[in-house]
C-alpha positions in Angstrom: -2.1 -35.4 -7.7 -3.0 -33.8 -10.8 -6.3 -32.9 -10.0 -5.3 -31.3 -7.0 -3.0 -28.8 -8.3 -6.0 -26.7 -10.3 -7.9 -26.6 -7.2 -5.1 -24.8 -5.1 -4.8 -22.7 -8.0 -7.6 -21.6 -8.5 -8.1 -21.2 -4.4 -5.6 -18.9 -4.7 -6.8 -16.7 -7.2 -9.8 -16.4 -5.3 -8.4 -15.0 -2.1 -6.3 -13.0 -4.2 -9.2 -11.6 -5.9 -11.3 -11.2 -2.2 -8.1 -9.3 -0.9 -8.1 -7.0 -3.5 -11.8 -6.2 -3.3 -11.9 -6.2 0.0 -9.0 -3.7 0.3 -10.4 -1.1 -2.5 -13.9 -0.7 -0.8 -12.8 -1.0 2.1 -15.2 -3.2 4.1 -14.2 -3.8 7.4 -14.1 -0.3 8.0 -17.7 -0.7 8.2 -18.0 -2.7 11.3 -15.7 -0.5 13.5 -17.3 1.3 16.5 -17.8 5.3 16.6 -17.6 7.4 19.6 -20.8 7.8 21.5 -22.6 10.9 21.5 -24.0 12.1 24.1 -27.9 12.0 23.8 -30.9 10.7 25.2 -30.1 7.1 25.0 -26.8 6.6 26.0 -27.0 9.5 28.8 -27.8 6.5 31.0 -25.0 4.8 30.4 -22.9 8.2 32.2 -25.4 8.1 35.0 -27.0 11.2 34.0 -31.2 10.9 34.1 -32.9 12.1 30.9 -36.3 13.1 31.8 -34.7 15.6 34.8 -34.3 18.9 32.9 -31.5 21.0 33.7 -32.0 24.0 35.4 -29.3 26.8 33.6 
């Protein structure tokens, strides 16, 4: 029992210290998903044919 109580110590320190980190740079903001632009690529997507020029 003895042995067990450094070990959920020092698993606690460690998310503790992931939190923190985590929090100050700000990580999961990295993975979130931006509104599309409309270009080339995704102007299939909208139904819109890239290769026909428009005519103004």
């Amino acid at each position: 029992m003895k042995d067990f109580i450094p070990v959920v110590v020092s698993l606690i320190a460690v998310l503790a210290l992931v939190l923190l980190i985590s929090k100050r740079f700000n990580l999961s903001s990295r993975y979130e998903r931006k509104p599309r632009e409309l270009n080339t690529w995704s102007a299939l997507d909208h139904g819109i044919d890239p290769t026909v020029e428009e005519k103004s």
